[in-house]
Structures are given as structure tokens and as C-alpha cells.
C-alpha positions in Angstrom: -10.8 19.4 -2.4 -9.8 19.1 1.3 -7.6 15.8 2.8 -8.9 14.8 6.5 -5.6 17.1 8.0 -6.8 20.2 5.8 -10.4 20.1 7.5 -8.7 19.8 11.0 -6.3 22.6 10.7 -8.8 25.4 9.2 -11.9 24.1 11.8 -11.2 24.8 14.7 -15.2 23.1 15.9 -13.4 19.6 14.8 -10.7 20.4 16.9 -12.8 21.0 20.2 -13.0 17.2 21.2 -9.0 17.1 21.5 -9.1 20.2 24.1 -7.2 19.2 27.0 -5.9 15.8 25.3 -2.7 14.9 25.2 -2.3 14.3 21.3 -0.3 11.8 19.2 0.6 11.5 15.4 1.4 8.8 13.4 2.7 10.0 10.2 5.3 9.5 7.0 6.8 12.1 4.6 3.6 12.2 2.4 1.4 13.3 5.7 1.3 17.3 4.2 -0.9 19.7 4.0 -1.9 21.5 1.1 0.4 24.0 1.6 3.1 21.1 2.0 3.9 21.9 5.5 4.1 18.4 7.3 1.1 17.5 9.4 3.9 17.0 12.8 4.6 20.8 12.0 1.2 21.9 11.1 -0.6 20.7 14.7 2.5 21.8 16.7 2.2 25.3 15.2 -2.1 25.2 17.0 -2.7 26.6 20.4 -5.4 24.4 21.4 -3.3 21.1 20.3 -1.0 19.3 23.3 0.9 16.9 20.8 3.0 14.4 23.3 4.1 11.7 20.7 4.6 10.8 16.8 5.0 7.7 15.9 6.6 6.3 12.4 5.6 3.2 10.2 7.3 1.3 7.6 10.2 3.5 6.1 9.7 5.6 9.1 8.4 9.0 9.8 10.9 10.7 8.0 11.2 7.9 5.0 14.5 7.5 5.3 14.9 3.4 4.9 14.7 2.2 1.2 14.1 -1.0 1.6 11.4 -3.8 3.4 12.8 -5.1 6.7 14.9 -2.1 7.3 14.3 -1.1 10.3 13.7 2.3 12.2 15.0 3.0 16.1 13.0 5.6 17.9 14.5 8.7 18.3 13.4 12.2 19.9 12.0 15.0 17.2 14.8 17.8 17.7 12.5 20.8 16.8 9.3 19.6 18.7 11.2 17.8 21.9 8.4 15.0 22.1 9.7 11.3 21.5 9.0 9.5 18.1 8.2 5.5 18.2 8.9 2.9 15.6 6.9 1.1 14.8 9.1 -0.8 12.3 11.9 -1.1 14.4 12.3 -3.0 17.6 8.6 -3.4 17.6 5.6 -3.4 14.9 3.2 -3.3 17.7 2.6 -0.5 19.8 3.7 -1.2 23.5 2.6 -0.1 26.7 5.2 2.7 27.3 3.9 4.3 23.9 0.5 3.8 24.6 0.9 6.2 27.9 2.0 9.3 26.2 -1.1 10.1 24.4 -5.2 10.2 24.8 -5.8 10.9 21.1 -3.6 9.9 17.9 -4.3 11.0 14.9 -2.7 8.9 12.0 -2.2 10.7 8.9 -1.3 8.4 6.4 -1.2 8.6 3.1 -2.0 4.7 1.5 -2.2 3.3 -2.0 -5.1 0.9 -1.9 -3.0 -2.4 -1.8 -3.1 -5.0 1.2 0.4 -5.6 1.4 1.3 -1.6 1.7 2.2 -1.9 5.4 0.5 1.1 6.5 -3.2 -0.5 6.6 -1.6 -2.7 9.4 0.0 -1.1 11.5 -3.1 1.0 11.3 -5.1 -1.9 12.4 -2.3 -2.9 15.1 -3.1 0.9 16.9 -6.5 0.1 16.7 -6.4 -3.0 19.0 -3.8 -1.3 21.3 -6.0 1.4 21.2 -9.0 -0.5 22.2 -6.4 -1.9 24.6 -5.8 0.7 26.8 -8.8 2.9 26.5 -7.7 5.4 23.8 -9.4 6.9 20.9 -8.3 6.6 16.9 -8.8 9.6 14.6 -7.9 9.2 10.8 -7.5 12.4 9.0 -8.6 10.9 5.9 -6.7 11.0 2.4 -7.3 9.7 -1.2 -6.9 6.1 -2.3 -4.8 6.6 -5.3 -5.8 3.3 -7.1 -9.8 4.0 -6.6 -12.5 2.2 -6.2 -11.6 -1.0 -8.3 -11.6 -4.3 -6.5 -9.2 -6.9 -7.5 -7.2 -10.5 -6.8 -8.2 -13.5 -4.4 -8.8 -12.6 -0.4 -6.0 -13.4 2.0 -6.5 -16.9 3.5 -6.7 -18.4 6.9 -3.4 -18.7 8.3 -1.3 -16.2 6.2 -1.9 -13.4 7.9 1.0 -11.2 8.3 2.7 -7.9 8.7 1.7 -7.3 4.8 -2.0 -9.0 5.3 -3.9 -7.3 8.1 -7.1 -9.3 7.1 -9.0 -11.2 4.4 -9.4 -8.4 1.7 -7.8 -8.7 -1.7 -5.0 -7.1 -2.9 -6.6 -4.3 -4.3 -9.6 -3.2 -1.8 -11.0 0.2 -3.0 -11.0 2.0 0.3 -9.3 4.9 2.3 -7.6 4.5 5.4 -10.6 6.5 7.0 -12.9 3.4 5.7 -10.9 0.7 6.4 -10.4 1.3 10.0 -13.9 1.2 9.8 -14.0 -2.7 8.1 -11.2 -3.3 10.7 -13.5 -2.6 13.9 -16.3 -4.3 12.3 -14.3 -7.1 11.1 -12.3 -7.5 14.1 -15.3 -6.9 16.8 -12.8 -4.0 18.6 -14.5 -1.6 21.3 -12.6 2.1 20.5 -13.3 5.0 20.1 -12.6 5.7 16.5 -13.2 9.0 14.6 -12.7 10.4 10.6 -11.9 13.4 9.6 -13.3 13.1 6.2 -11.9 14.7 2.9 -14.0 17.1 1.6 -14.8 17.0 -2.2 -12.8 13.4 -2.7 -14.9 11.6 -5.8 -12.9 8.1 -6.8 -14.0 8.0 -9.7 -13.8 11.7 -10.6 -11.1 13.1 -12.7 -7.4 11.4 -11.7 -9.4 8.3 -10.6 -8.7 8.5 -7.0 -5.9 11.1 -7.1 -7.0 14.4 -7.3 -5.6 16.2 -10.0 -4.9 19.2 -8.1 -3.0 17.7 -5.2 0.8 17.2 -5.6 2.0 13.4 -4.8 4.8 13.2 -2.2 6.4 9.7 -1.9 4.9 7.9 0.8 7.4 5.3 0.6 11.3 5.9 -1.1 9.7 4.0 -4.2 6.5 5.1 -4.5 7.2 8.1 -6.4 4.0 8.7 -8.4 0.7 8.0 -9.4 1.4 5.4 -12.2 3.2 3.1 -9.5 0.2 3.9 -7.2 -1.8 1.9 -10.0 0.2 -0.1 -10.6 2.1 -1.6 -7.3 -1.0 -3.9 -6.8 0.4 -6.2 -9.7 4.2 -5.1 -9.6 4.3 -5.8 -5.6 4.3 -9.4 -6.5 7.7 -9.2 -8.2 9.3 -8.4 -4.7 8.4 -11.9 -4.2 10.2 -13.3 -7.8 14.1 -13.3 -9.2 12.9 -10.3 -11.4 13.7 -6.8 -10.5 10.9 -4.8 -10.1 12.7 -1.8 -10.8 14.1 -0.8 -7.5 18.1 0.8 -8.0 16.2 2.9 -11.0 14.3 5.6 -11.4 11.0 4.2 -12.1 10.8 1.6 -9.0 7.5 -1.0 -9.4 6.2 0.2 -12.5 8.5 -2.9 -14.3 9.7 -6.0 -14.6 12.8 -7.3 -16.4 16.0 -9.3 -16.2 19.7 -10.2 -17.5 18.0 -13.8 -19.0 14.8 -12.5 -20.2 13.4 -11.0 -23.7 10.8 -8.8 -23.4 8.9 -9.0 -27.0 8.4 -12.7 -26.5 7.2 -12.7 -23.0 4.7 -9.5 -24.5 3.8 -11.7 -27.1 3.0 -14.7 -24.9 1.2 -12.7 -22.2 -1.1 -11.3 -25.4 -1.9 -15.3 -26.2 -2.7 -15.9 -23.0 -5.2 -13.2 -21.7 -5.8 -10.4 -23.8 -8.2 -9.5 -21.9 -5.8 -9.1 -18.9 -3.7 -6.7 -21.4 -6.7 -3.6 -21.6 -6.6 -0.6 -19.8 -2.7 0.7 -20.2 0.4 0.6 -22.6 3.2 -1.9 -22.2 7.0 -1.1 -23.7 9.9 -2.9 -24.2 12.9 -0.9 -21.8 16.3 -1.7 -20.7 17.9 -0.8 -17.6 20.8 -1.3 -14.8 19.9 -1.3 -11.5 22.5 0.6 -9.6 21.2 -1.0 -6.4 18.9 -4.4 -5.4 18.2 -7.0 -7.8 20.8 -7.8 -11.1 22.6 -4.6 -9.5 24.9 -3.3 -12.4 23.5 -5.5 -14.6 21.9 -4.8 -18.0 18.2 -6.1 -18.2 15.5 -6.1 -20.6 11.9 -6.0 -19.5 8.7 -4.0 -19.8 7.7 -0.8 -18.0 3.4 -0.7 -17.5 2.3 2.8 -18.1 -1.2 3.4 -16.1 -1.2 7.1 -17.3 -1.9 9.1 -20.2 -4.6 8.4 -23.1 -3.7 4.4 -23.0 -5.4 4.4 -19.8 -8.6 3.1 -18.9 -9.5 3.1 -15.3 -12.2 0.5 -15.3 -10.2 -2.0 -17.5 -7.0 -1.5 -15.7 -6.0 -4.9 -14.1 -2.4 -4.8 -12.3 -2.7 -7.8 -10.3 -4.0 -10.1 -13.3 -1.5 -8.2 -15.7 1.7 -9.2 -13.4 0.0 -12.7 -13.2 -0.1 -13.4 -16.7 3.1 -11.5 -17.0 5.0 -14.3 -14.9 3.2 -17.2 -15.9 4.4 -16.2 -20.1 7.9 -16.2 -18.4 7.4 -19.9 -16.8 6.0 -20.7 -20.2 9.3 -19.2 -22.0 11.7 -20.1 -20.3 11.0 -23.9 -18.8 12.3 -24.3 -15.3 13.3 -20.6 -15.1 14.0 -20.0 -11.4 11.0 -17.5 -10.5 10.8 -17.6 -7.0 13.1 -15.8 -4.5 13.6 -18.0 -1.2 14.1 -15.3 1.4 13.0 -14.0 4.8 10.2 -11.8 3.8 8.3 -9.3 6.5 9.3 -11.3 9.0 7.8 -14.6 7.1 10.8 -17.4 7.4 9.0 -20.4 6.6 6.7 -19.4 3.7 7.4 -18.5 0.2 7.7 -14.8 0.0 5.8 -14.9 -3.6 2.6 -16.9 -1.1 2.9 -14.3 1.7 2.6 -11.3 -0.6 -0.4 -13.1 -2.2 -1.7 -14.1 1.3 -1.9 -17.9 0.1 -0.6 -20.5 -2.9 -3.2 -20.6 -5.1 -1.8 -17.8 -7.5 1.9 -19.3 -7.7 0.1 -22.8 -8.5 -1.9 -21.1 -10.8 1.3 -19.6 -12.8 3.4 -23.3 -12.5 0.4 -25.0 -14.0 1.3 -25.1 -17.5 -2.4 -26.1 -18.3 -4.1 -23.7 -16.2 -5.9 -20.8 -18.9 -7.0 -17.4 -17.8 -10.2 -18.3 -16.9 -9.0 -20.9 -14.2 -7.6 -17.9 -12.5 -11.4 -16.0 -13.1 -12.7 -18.6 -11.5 -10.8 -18.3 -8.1 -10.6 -14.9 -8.3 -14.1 -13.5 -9.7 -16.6 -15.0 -6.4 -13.6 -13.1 -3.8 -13.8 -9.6 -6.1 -17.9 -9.7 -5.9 -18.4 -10.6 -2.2 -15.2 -8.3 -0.9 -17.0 -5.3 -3.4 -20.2 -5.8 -2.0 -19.5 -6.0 1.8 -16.9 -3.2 1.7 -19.2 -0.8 0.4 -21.2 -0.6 3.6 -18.3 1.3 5.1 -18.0 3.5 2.2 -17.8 7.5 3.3 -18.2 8.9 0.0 
């Protein structure tokens, strides 16, 4: 099993286009080769490879800012000498002056198959600068960790935003190579656009979109393995709620909990609500104390979601209905518990974080309506799954 940066570094015949090109990388920590060595180090160490630029996205390129809306500055790579843009900083678009240093960039991101990762945007913002000013796109191609599966309602018109590039649902099945490939479709852009496929990647082959033999490197400072790769399509949402989603511990966006809460009865409710919604992992009863974020210090009771091990069942695994049914047992609970946190969310001031994440209100009404049953939410969600999964698989690659 090769990733997209594998292929390019052993061939040199996939290399020949970018002779003479002044090259550019947009890259995290995860963007490694096999070996580990990072992809900025692995193309500098290539003769026949003129790399001008890197740029950095979210957390930036060396991951070093924990938390959303901390920003990055651009800075000049001490071992390399070539300047390194933000694109979370000053800027989430790439300007002019960036645009000028390169012919070719080659983004190198590792994703995890959720609309509201950053990474799928700012991808789609260097494709329109890209089609801009008359450069070309290559994506050295890596694994979606969450697979295939398809799942929650598609963005709506007029909440697009830094973490909704497009009307896709929350979970959309694709790699990054693939989705630039919706994107120019989607969005009707004239570039020159190029993948550097993975070789021997099969989603729904043993690990389920994560190949066993690869090692995981955090692509974000709280996405620290596979289980919250599964996962973070559900648990994202809590970013949007008073609950901590686990971020000040060791097992960030893989739970829920807080001071006020009991976990066994909110279990107990989700079960008589959608046990259906339940299938396809193992729920448990923790406690913990954040030691930074959310109820910092303070001891809270919640439920960790293990997506690993023999409780797991790819196809019936449902994160984003799971956290749904999770929040509404809370409302249920605990009447006029105060779920949603009211704060300045990527960039969103005058939207509900909770309905920004979710790329529209339906969802949130969905959880306040104390009549509303499981199959309400079906019903909204169900015709977005089937036509998203059936149009996305024409830009399928493997």
C-alpha cells in the first residue's frame, strides 16, 4: 500500500511534468512518508524538484496551535530557506504574493472524511486561486480514515463557511484526491488539477479506510488516532454544545460529559430513543478532568464511544446520528439544560456555532423538539445520504 507522496518520491516518470517548475507544498505534521520522513523534507532531498514555497492550514504546518481560531503567522522554514504561508493566520485565502512563488503545489494532506475538518477547504480555496492565476493543483492522495460510509443532512444555502466548503454531508466518503475532483465539477473551476493516486488503498478493506499497516500521525493536536477519526463526524458537534468533548484529556473527541450530567441515564435514554442509532460500537460510562478547555479542572461524568475493537461494525457505525440522539436524551433529562455554546465560531459571529457546524438548524430543532422521534430525523436525513452517495461516486478513484 502506497499514499499519493510514496508514488511520487520512488517514480521518478510522475515527477517529469514538474521539471523546470517552480514547486509548492501545502502540508501538516501527518504529510509523511512511509518511512516518516515529512513530505517538506522528502521533495527537498530530489534533484529534479525546485520547491519555492510551503504553505500551512489549520493548526499549521508544523501543528503547533491546539485549538480552532488560533491562528498561524507565516514564517520562513530555517532548514529549507523558502517562505511558509498561513493560511490560518492573517488570511485563509491564498493571496496574490503567495500565488507568485510557485507553478505547481502539491497538497499533501492527510483528511478524516468530515465536512467541517478545515482541510477540504482550504483545499477548495487553492483550487479557485489556482484557477485564478493560471496554476496547476496536484494532490498526492491519502486514505479517508472514516471510509466510504455516507452520513447526516447536506450543508444548506447560505451557511457556507470556513468548516462547509460545499453542500456535502458531514460525513462524505471521499479522499482529498476525489473531492478536489467534486470541487471543480461542483464549482465549474478551469485548473489544471492532477492525483497522485494511492496505490493498493481499498475502503472497505481491512482497517476500513485506514490501512492497517500504516502508522497514524496526528493531523491535528486532537486527532490522535483512528477511533476519533470515526468518530469526530458525531463528536465535532459537541464543539458546538456546553459539553466537553474531551479536549484538556487524553482521549480528545471520542466523548462527551460534564460536571451536571449522569451518564447511565442519558445511555439509558439514548437506548429508548434510537436503538438503532446505538449499533456498530461500545459506549462506557468514564469520568475525567479536563486540565485545559471546557469544565477545566473540573470532575465530569460522560461516555467515551469506542469505534475499535470486536464491538465494531463498520457498516452500522453512525457517529453523527449517535451524538444526535446523545444530545437530544440530555435535553430530555435535564429540561432547559443550557446545551448550546453562544460563541464566535470559525469566524461565524452571528450564527449559532451548534448550526454552523451542522451547516443549517434543522438538527438543533430536531434535538429541542421534545416530540420529534428518530425517524423524523430519517426522514430529513435519509433523501441527502442517497443522492450525495450516488453523485459522489462518479468521482470515485478506487
Amino acid at each position: 500500500m502506497k499514499f499519493g507522496i510514496d508514488r511520487l518520491i520512488e517514480d521518478v516518470d510522475l515527477r517529469r511534468p514538474l521539471a523546470g517548475k517552480r514547486v509548492a507544498l501545502l502540508a501538516h505534521p501527518a504529510s509523511v512518508t512511509r518511512d516518516l520522513v515529512h513530505s517538506l523534507d522528502a521533495l527537498s532531498a530530489l534533484d529534479d524538484i525546485n520547491l519555492t514555497a510551503a504553505f500551512g492550514p489549520q493548526h499549521g504546518l508544523r501543528g503547533d496551535k491546539q485549538d480552532n481560531m488560533i491562528e498561524s503567522p507565516d514564517f520562513n522554514d530555517p532548514v529549507h530557506d523558502i517562505p511558509v504561508f498561513s493560511l490560518y493566520g492573517e488570511v485563509r485565502r491564498p493571496t496574490g504574493q503567495s500565488m507568485g512563488t510557485f507553478d505547481v503545489v502539491l497538497i499533501d494532506l492527510q483528511d478524516l472524511g468530515c465536512r467541517i475538518y478545515t482541510f477540504i477547504t482550504t483545499l477548495r480555496y487553492m483550487l479557485e486561486a489556482a484557477a485564478e492565476h493560471g496554476k496547476a493543483v496536484w494532490v498526492l492522495d491519502r486514505p479517508n480514515p472514516a471510509g466510504r460510509p455516507v452520513e447526516g443532512t447536506l450543508l444548506e444555502d447560505g451557511w457556507e463557511s470556513f468548516v462547509g466548503a460545499g453542500p456535502m454531508p458531514m460525513r462524505h466518503g471521499l479522499t482529498m484526491g476525489e473531492m478536489g475532483r467534486w470541487m471543480i465539477s461542483h464549482f465549474d473551476l478551469d485548473v489544471d488539477y492532477r492525483v497522485i493516486k494511492m496505490q493498493g488503498w481499498q475502503p472497505e478493506g481491512p482497517g476500513y479506510g485506514w490501512p492497517e499497516d500504516r502508522i497514524w500521525i496526528n493531523p491535528s493536536p486532537n486527532a490522535p488516532n483512528v477511533n476519533m477519526a470515526r468518530a469526530y463526524a458525531g463528536t465535532v458537534m459537541l464543539e458546538g454544545t456546553m459539553l466537553s468533548e474531551g479536549r484538556g484529556t487524553t482521549r480528545p473527541l471520542e466523548l462527551f460529559g460534564a460536571p451536571d450530567i449522569q451518564a447511565r441515564p442519558v445511555i439509558a435514554e439514548m437506548q429508548r430513543i434510537a436503538p438503532q442509532w446505538l449499533e456498530g460500537c461500545l459506549l462506557r460510562e468514564i469520568w475525567f478532568e479536563p486540565t485545559f478547555h471546557k469544565h477545566q479542572g473540573q470532575l465530569c461524568n460522560g461516555v467515551q464511544i469506542h469505534a475499535e475493537g470486536p464491538g465494531y461494525d463498520h457498516a452500522a457505525f453512525r457517529p453523527w446520528r449517535l451524538q444526535a440522539v446523545a444530545l437530544k436524551a440530555i435535553a430530555n433529562l435535564h429540561d432547559g439544560y443550557e446545551l448550546w455554546r453562544d460563541f464566535p465560531y470559525e469566524y461565524e459571529n452571528d450564527k449559532l456555532a451548534f448550526d454552523v457546524i451542522n451547516g443549517g438548524p434543522s438538527l438543533r430543532e430536531w434535538i429541542e423538539n421534545r416530540s420529534s422521534t428518530a425517524d423524523d430525523l430519517d426522514a430529513i436525513a435519509v433523501p441527502d445520504e442517497n443522492s450525495w452517495a450516488a453523485m459522489s461516486e462518479e468521482f470515485w478513484l478506487y
